[in-house]
Steps between C-alpha positions, in 0.01 A plus 500: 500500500793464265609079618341193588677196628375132495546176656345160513530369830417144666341185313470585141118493359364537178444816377783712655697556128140678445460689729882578482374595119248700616665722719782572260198569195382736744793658664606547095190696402522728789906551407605318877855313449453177664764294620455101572714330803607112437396277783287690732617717789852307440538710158442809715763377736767444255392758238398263237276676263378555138297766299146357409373633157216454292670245281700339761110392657278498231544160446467385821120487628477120395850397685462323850786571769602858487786674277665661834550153677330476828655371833467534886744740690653426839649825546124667448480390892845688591501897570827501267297334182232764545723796530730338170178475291415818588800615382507384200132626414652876601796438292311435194282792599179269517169688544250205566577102526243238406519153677338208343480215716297380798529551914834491551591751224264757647619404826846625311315782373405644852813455647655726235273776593692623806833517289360649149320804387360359217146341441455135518194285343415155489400322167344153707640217276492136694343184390422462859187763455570547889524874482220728613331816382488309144278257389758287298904576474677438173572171421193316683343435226760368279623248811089356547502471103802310502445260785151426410613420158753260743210305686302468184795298356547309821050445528593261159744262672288505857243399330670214272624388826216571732797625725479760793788830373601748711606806334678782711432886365722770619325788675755554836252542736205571313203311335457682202620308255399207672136552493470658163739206322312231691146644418588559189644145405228325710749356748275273715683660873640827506784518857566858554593753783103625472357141586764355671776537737702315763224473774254325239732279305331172692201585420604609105672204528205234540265729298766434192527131564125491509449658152815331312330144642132586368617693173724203394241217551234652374590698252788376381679779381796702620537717835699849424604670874660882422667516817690854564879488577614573817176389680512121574843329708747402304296629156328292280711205515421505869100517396586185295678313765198616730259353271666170492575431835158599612271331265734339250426717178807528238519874329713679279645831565574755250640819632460745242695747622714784285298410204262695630735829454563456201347511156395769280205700733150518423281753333390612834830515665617711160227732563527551842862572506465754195228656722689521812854626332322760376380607855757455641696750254207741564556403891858586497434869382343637875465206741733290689448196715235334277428198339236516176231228503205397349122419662218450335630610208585813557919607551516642843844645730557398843725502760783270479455441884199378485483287156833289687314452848180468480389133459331383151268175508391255247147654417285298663265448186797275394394315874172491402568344158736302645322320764165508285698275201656247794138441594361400171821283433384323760 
């Protein structure tokens, strides 16, 4: 093993400069070159690269974003993107090449494996947390930190106003953040994938109404709904316009959005990536085809397959909590 390559690949999350850091730490003590390509799989395309060093990422671990730039590649889908990336990783005699990033860069990953000799492994780095075989991907953390800290601004003026806020968390198709940022900021309803979907919206409907009616009279307070984007029609402004036309309650919406990306990570997320990079380096030596993880506590390998299709719920203690906390609210 004589050169790595690395790329950051989809959303950006906090925490990829360190595990960037410490796979070049580690690929420096065991006297690997590694090479860093700008903008994910597109860098590979059009040979945009760098030479990481020590001192070039020493500096880094408490940077959001990434150094190498991240973006999504169209040509990844095409034969002819495959075979040029593949190229270029022959070209610059690559040995191994890391991907940090979440489903769709593995899904980049495996389709390389049928045009490249070299060994592929996933570093799992989305604030999304929707990747399996770990129990939390880089930049989770960081994103629940941040938007909780969000709400709790918001809580003041809902409760100056005793006004109903709807606050939309990112997540794609997943509840994660959702139930952890809405547990953890107290959020009186909690609308997610997990305990609601299109066949049930009536009934989540009249059950919301019910609770923003009684919460407001008697308590006289504010009402915080975390609703997950992409999950109700026409987002949360459509939840708002729902709410009025229904049972005439005004809300706010704050949609919090990118913020959530950004931001200097956590000590978790700062942890975890130094943890993973290091496997991963490790990794690169004599497997191919894997992502690195971590459950219950302990770093763990697995196939890259399986970490990008097999499904990963909200744990259903977060349920649990969830639904026990609605009950004494009311």
């Amino acid at each position: 093993m004589k050169r790595i390559a690395i790329i950051t690949s989809g959303g950006d999350a906090p925490g990829m400069n360190a595990a960037i850091r410490a796979i070049v730490l580690s690929c420096h003590e065991q006297h690997i070159e590694c090479l860093g390509f700008y903008h994910g799989y597109n860098g590979l395309i059009n040979d945009e690269f760098i030479f990481l060093t020590p001192e070039l990422v020493s500096p880094i671990i408490q940077r959001g974003g990434t150094i190498l730039k991240s973006a999504r590649c169209k040509e990844m889908h095409q034969d002819e993107g495959v075979k040029q990336v593949a190229n270029t990783l022959t070209k610059h005699q690559i040995d191994a090449l890391i991907v940090i990033g979440g489903d769709g860069s593995f899904r980049g990953m495996m389709a390389l494996q049928s045009d490249w000799s070299g060994n592929l492994i996933g570093v799992p780095a989305t604030i999304d947390n929707d990747i399996a075989c770990t129990d939390k991907t880089i930049g989770f953390a960081s994103a629940v930190n941040t938007a909780t800290q969000a709400i709790d601004n918001i809580r003041d003026t809902a409760n100056a106003f005793e006004r109903v806020f709807i606050v939309e968390v990112m997540g794609r198709r997943s509840g994660h953040i959702a139930f952890n940022v809405g547990l953890a900021a107290g959020a009186e309803a909690i609308l997610s994938f997990e305990n609601c979907n299109l066949n049930s919206l009536e009934q989540a409907k009249s059950h919301l109404i019910t609770q923003i009616q009684s919460q407001l009279l008697e308590q006289h307070t504010g009402f915080v709904i975390v609703l997950a984007e992409n999950l109700w029609p026409k987002g949360p402004h459509g939840l708002q316009q729902t709410l009025k036309d229904t049972a005439g309650i005004e809300s706010a919406v704050c949609v919090l959005g990118y913020i959530q990306r950004g931001g200097s990570p956590c000590p978790e997320d700062r942890i975890l990536a130094t943890e993973l990079g290091i496997e991963a380096v490790s990794a690169a030596k004599n497997s191919t085809g894997m992502m690195v993880g971590k459950v219950n506590g302990q770093i763990s390998r697995h196939c890259i397959i399986r970490a990008t299709e097999q499904n990963k719920p909200v744990d259903q203690a977060l349920h649990s909590a969830y639904h026990h906390m609605s009950k004494l609210n009311n």
